[in-house]
N, CA, C and O of each residue as an XYZ file, in Angstrom:
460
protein
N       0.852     -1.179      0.000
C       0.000      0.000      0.000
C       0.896      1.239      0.000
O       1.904      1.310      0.703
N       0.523      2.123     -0.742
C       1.541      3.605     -1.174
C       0.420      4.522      0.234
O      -0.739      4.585      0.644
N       1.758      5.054      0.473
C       1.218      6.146      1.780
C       1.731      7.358      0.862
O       2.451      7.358     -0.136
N       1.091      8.398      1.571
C       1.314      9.743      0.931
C       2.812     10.421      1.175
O       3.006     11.626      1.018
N       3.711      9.603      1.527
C       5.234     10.082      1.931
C       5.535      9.432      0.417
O       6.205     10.122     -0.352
N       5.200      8.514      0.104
C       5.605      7.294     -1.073
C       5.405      8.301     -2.651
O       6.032      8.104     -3.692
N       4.210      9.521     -2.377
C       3.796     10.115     -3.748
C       5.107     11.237     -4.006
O       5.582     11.878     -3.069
N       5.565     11.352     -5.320
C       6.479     12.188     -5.433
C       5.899     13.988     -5.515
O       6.708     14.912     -5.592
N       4.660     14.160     -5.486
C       4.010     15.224     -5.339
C       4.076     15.310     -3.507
O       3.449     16.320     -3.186
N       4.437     14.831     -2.680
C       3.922     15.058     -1.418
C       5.283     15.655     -0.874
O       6.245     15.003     -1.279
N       5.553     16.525     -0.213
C       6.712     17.009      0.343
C       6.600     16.905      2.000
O       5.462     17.086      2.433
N       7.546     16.661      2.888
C       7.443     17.217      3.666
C       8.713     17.929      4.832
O       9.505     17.029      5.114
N       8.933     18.720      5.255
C      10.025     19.001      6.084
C       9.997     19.305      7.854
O       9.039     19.794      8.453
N      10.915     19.004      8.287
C      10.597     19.237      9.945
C      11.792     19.893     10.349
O      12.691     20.004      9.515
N      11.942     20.340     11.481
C      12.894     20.370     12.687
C      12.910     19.543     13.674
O      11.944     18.846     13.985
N      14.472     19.550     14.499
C      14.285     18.514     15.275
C      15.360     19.186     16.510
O      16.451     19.689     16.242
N      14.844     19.079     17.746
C      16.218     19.296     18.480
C      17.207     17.948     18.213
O      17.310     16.981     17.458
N      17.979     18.702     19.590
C      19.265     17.541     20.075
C      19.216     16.682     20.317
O      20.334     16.185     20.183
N      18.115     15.584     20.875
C      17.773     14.930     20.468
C      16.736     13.977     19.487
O      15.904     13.159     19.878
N      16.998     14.279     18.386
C      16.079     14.059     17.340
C      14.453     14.070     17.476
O      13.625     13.514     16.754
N      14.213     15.091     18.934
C      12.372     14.985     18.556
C      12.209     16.306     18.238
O      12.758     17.364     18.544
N      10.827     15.770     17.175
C      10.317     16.748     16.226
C      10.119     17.859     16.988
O       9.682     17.577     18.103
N      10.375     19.675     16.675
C       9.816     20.750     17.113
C       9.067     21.153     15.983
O       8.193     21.956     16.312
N       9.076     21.006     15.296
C       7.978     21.148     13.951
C       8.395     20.918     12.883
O       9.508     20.528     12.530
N       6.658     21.378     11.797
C       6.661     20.236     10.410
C       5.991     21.029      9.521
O       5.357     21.951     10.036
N       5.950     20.920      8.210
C       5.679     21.288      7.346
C       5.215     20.195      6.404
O       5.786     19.105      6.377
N       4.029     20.529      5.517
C       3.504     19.316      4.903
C       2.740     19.464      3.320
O       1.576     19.862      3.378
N       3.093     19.281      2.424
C       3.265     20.246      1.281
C       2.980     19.160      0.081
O       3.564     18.083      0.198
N       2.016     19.377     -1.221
C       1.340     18.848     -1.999
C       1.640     19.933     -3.468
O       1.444     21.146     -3.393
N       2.009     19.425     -4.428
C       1.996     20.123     -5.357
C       1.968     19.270     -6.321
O       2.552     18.189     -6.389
N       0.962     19.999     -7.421
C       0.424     19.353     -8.783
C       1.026     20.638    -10.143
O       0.697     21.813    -10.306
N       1.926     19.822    -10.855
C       2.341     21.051    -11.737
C       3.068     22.201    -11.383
O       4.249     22.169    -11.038
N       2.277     23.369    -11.473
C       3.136     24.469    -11.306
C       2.792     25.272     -9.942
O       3.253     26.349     -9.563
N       1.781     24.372     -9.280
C       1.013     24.644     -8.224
C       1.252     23.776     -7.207
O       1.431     22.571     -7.388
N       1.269     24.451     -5.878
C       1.582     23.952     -4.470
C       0.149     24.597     -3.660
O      -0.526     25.581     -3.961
N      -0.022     23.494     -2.381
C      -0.836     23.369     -1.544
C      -0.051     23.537     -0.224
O       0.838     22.686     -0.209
N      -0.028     24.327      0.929
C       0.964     23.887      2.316
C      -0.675     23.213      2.820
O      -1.779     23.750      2.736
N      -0.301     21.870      3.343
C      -1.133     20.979      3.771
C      -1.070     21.564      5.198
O      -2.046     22.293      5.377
N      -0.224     21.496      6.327
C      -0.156     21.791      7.639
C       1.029     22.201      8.071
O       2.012     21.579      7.670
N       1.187     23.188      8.864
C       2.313     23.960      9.405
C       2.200     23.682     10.761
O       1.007     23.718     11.062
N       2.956     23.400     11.788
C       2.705     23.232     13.227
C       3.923     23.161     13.589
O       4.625     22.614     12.740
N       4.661     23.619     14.857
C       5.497     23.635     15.997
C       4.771     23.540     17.348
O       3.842     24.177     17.844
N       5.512     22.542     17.752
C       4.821     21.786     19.076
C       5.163     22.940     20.222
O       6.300     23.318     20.504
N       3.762     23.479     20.898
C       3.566     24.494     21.827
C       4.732     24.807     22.638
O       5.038     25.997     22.567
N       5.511     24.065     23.423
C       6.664     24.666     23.746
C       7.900     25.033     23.193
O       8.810     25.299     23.978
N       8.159     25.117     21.622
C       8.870     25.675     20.680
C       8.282     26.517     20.261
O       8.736     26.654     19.125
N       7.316     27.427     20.453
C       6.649     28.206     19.797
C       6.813     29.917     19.994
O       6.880     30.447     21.103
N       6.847     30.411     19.131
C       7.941     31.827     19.440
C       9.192     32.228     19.144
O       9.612     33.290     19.603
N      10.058     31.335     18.235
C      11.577     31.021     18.277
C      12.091     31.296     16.886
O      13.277     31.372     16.564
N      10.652     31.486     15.819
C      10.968     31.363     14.498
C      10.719     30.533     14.074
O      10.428     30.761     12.901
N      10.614     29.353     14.361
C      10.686     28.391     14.122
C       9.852     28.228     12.084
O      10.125     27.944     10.918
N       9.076     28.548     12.749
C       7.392     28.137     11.956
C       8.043     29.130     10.581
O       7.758     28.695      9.465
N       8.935     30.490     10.645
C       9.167     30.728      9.540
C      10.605     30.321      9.013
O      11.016     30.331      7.853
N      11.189     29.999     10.055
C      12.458     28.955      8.959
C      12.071     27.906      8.210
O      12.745     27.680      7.204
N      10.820     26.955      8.534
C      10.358     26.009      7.891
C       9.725     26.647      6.426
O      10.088     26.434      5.269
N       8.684     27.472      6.933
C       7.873     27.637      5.679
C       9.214     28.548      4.671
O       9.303     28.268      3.475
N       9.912     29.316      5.122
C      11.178     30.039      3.947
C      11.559     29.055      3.604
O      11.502     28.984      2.376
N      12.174     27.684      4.325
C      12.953     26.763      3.707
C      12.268     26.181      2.439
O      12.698     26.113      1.288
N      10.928     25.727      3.038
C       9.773     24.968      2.245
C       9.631     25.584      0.701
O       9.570     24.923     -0.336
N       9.597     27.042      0.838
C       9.180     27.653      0.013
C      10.358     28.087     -1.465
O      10.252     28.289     -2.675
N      11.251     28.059     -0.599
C      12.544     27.972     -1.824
C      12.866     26.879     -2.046
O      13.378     26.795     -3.162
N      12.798     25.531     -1.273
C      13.245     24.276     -2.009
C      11.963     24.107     -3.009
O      12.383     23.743     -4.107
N      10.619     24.240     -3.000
C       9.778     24.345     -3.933
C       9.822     24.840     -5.090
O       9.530     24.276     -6.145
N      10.238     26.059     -4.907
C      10.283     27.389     -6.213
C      11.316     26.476     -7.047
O      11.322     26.599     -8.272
N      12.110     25.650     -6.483
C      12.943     25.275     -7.507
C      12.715     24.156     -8.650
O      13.480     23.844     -9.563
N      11.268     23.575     -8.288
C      10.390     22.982     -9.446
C       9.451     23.401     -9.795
O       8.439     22.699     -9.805
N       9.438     24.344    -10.098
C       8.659     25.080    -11.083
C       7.445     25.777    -10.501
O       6.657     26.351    -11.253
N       7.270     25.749     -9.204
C       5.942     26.524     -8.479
C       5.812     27.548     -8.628
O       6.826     28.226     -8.460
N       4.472     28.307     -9.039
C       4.190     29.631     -9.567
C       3.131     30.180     -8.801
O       2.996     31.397     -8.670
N       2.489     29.473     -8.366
C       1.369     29.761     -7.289
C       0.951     28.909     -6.109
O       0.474     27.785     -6.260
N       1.173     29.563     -4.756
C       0.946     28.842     -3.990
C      -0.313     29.007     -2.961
O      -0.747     30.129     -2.702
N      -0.851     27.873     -2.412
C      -2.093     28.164     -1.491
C      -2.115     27.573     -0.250
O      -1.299     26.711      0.075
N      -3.012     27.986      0.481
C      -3.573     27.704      1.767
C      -4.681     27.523      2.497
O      -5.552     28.111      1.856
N      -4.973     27.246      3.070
C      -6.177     27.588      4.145
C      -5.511     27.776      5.771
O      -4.489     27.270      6.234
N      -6.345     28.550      6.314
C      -6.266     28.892      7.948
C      -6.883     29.255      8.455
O      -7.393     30.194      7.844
N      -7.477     29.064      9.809
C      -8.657     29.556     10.645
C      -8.527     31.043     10.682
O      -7.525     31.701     10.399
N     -10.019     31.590     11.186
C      -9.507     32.636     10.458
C      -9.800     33.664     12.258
O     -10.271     34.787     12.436
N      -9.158     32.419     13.474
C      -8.684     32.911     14.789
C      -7.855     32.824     14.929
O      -7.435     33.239     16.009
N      -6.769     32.129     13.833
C      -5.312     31.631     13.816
C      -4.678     33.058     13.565
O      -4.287     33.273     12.418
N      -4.570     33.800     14.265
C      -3.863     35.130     14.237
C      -2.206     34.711     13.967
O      -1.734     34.934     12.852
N      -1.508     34.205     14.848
C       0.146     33.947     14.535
C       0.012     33.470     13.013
O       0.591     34.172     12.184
N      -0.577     32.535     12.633
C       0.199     31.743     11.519
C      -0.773     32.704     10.588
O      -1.058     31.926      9.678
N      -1.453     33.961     10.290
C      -2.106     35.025      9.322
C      -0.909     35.776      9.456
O      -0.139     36.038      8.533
N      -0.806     36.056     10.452
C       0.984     37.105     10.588
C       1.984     36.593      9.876
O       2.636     37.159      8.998
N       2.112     35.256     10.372
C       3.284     34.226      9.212
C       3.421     34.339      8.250
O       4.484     34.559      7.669
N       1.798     34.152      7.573
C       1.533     33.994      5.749
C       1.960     35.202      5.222
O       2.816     35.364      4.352
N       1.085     36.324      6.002
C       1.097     37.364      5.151
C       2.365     38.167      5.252
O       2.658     39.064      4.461
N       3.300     37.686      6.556
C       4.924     38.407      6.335
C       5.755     37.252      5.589
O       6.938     37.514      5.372
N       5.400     36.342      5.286
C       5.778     35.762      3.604
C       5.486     35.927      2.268
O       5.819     35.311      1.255
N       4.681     37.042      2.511
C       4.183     37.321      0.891
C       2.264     36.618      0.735
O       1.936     37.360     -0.191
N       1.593     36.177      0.884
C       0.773     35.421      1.036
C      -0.465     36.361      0.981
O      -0.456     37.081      1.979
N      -1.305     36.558      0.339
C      -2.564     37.475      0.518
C      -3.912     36.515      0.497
O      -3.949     35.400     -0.024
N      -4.997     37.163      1.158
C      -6.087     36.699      0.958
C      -6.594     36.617     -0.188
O      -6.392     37.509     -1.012
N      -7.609     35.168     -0.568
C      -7.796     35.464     -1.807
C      -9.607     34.747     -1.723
O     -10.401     34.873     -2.655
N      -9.917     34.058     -0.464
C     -11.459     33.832     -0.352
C     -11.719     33.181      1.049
O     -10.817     33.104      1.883
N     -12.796     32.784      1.242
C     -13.264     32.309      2.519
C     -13.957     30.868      2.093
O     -14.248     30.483      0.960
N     -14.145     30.127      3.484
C     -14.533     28.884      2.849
C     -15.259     28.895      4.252
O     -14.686     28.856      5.341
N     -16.843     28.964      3.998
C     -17.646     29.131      5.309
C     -17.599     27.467      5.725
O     -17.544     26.508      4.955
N     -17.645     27.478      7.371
C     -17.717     26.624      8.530
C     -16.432     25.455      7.365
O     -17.016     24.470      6.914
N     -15.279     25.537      7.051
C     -14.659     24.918      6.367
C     -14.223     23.708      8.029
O     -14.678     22.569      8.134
N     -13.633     24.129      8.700
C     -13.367     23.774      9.700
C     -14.138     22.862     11.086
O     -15.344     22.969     10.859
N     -14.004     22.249     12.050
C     -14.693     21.385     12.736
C     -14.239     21.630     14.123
O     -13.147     22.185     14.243
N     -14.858     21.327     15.132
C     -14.256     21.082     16.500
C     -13.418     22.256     16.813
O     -12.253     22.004     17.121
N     -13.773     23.436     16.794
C     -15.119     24.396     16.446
C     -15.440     24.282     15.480
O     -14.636     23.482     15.002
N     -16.200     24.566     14.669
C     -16.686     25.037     13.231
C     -16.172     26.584     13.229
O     -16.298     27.513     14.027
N     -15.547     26.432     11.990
C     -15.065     28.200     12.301
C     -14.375     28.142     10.359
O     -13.631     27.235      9.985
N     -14.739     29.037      9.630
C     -14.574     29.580      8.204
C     -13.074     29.479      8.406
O     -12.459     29.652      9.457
N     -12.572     29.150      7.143
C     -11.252     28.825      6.666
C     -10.773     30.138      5.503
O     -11.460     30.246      4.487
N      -9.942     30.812      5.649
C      -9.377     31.679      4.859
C      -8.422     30.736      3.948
O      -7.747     29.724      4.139
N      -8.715     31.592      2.860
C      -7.639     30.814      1.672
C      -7.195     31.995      1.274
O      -7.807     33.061      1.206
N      -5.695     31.653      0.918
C      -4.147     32.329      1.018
C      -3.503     31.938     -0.220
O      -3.213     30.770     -0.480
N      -3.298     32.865     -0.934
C      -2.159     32.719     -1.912
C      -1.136     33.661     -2.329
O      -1.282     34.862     -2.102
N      -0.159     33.225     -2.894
C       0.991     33.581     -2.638
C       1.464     33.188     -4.713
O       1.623     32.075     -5.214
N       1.574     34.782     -5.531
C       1.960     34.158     -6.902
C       3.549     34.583     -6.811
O       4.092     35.303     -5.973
N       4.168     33.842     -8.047
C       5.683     34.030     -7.871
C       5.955     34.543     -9.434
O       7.094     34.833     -9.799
């Protein structure tokens, strides 16, 4: 059985301390000339450090280098840090996706970013 690490469209990158556990991840889908960031997360007590934008800069230039021209997102749209993230990466609003979200129910902003 092929898992989604196995698809050559599926990317993904992390950090890790000193001893190899994860402080965060990045999780990334692209079809053509187009990319998706699937999930961005740093585990709550790494949080504040940069972290979340060394990943997505890293993410985002090892990408550009196959051919990505437009990139997207979704994010809650109470997720204040990671709206600060997107949009001090370049990233603008581009629609809403009502009750997109669960456990709350709460509208999903969609984010893109052209190159």
């Amino acid at each position: 059985m092929a898992t989604a690490f196995d698809q050559p469209a599926f990317h993904a990158y992390g950090l890790v301390d000193g001893n190899d556990a994860l402080l965060a991840y990045i999780t990334l889908y692209h079809i053509a000339d187009e990319l998706e960031i699937i999930n961005i997360a740093v585990r709550p007590d790494a949080r504040r450090q940069g972290l979340g934008w060394q990943l997505l800069d890293h993410a985002l230039r090892e990408e550009v280098k196959l051919g990505i021209l437009t990139m997207f997102l979704e994010v809650r749209t109470s997720n204040m840090p990671a709206i600060r993230l997107y949009e001090r990466a370049g990233f603008r609003p581009v629609g809403r996706r009502r009750g997109y979200y669960t456990a709350p129910v709460e509208d999903g902003l969609v984010y893109e970013k052209r190159l």
